[in-house]
Biotite code that builds the C-alpha atoms (Angstrom):
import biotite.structure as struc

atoms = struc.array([
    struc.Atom([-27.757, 32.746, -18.749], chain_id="A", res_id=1, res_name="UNK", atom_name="CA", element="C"),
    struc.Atom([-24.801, 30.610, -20.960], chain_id="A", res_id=2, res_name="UNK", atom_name="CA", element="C"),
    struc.Atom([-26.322, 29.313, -24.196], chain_id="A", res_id=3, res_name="UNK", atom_name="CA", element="C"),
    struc.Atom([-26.885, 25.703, -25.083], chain_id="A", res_id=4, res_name="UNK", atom_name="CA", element="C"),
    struc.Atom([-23.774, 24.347, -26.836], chain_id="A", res_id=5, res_name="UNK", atom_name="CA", element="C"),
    struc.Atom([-23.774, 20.369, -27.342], chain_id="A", res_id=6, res_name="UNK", atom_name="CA", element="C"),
    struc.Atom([-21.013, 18.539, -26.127], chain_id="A", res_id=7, res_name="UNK", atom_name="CA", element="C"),
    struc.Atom([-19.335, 17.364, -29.467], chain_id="A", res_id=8, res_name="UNK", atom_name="CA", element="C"),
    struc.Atom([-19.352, 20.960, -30.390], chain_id="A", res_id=9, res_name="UNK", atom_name="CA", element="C"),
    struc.Atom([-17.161, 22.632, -26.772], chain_id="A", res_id=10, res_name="UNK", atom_name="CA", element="C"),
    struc.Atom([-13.766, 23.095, -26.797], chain_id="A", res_id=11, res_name="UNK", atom_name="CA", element="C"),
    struc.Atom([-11.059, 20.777, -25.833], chain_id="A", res_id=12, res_name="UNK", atom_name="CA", element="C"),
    struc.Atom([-10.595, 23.262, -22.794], chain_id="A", res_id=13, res_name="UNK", atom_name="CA", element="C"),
    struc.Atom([-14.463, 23.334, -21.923], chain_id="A", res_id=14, res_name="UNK", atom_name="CA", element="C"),
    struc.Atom([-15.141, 19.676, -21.884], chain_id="A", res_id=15, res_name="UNK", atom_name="CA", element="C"),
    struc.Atom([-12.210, 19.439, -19.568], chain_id="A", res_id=16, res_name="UNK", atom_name="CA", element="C"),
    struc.Atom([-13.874, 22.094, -17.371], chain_id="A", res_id=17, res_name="UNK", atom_name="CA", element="C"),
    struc.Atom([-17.484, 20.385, -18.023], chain_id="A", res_id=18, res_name="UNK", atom_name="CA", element="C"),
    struc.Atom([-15.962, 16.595, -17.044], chain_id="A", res_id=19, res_name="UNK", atom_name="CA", element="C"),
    struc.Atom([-14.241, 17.738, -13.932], chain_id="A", res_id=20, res_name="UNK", atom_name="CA", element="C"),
    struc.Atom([-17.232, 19.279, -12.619], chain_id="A", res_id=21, res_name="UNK", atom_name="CA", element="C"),
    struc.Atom([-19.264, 16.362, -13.186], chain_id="A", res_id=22, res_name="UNK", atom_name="CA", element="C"),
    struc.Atom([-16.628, 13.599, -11.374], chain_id="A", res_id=23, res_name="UNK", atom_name="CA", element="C"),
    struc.Atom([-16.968, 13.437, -8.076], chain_id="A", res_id=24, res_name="UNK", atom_name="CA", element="C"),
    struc.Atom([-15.102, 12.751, -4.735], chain_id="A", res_id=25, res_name="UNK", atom_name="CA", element="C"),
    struc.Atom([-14.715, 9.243, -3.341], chain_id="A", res_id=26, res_name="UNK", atom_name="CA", element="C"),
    struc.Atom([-14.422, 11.222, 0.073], chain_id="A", res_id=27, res_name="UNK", atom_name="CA", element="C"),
    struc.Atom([-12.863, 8.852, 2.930], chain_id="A", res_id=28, res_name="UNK", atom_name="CA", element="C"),
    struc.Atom([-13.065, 5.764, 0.650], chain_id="A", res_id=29, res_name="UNK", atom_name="CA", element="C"),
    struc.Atom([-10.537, 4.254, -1.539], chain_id="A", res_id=30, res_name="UNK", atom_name="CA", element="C"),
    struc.Atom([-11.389, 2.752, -4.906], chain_id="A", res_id=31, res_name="UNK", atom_name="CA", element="C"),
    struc.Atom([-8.048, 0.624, -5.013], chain_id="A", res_id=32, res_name="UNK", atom_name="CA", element="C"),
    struc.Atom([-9.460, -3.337, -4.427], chain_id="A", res_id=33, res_name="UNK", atom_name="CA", element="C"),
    struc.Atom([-7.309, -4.693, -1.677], chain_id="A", res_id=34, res_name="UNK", atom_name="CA", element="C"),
    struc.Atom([-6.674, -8.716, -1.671], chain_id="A", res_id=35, res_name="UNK", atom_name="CA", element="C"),
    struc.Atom([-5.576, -10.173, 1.260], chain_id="A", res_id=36, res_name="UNK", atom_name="CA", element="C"),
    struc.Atom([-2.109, -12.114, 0.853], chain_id="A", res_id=37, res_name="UNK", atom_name="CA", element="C"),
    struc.Atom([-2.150, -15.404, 0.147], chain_id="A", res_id=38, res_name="UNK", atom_name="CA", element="C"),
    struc.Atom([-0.917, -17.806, 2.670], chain_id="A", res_id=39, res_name="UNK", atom_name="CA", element="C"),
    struc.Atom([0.824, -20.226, 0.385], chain_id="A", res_id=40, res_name="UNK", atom_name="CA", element="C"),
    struc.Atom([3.134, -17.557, -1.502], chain_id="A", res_id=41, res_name="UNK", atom_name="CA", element="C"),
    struc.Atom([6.435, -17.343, -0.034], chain_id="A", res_id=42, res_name="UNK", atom_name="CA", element="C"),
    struc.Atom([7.153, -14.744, 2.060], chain_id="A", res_id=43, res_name="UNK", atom_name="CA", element="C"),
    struc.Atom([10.639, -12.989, 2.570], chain_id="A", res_id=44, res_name="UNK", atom_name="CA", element="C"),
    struc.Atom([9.540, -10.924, 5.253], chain_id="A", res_id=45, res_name="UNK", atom_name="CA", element="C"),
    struc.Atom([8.140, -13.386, 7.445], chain_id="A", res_id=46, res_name="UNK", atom_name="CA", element="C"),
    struc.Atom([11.549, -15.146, 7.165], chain_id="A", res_id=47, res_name="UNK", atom_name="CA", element="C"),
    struc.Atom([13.544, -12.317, 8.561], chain_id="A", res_id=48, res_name="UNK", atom_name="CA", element="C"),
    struc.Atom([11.075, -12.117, 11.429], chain_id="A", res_id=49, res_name="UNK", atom_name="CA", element="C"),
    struc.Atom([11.830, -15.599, 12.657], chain_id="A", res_id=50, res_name="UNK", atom_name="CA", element="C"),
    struc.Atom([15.896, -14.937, 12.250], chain_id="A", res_id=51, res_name="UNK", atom_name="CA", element="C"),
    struc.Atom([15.383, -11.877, 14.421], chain_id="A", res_id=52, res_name="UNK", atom_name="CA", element="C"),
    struc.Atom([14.435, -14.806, 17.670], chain_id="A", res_id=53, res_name="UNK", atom_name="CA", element="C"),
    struc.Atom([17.051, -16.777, 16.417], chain_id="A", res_id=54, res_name="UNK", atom_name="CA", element="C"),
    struc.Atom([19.643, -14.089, 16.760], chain_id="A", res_id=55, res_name="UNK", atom_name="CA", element="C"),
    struc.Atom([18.275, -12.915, 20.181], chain_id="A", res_id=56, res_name="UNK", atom_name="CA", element="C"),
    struc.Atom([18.774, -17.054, 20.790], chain_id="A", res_id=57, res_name="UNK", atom_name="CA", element="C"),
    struc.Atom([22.218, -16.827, 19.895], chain_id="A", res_id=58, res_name="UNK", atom_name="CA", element="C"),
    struc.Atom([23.239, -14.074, 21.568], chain_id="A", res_id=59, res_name="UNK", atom_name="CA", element="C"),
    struc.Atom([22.135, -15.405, 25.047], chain_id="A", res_id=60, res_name="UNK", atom_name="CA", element="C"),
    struc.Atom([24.203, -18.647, 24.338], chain_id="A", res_id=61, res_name="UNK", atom_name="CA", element="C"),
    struc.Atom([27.035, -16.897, 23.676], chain_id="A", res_id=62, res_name="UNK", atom_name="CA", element="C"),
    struc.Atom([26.299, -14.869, 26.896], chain_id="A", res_id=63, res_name="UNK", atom_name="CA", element="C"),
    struc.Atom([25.984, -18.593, 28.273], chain_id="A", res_id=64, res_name="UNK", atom_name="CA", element="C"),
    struc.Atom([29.539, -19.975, 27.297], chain_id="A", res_id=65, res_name="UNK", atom_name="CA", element="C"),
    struc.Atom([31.214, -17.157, 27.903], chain_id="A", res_id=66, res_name="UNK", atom_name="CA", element="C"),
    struc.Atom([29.638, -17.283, 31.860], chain_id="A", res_id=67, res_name="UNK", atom_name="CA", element="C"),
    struc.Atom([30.113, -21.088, 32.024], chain_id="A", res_id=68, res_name="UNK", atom_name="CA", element="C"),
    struc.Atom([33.523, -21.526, 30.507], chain_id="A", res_id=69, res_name="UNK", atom_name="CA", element="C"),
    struc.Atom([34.940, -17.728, 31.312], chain_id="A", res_id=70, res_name="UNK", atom_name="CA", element="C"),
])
């Protein structure tokens, strides 16, 4: 059996020992706080999304002319 030494009194190297023994696991969940995003912010990503339609768009007119007008 270990004897009684108070905390104050351990070694840098014990308490580190002592403290990681006593912190536990979060297991499956994650302590970061999630926020959902905010609607009004702009959003950059969002924008190339919506130029990726207008591209497909674009490349069926030009598929268009080029059928109509050879």
């Amino acid at each position: 059996m270990k004897k009684f030494i108070p905390y104050e009194k351990l070694s840098k190297k014990e308490r580190r020992l002592l403290n990681a023994g006593r912190r536990g696991s979060w297991g499956a969940l994650n302590p970061v706080t999630r926020v959902p995003p905010d609607p009004k912010i702009y959003n950059r990503a969002k924008q190339k999304r919506r130029t990726g339609d207008n591209e497909r768009f674009s490349a069926f007119s030009r598929y268009l002319r080029l059928a109509i007008w050879g």
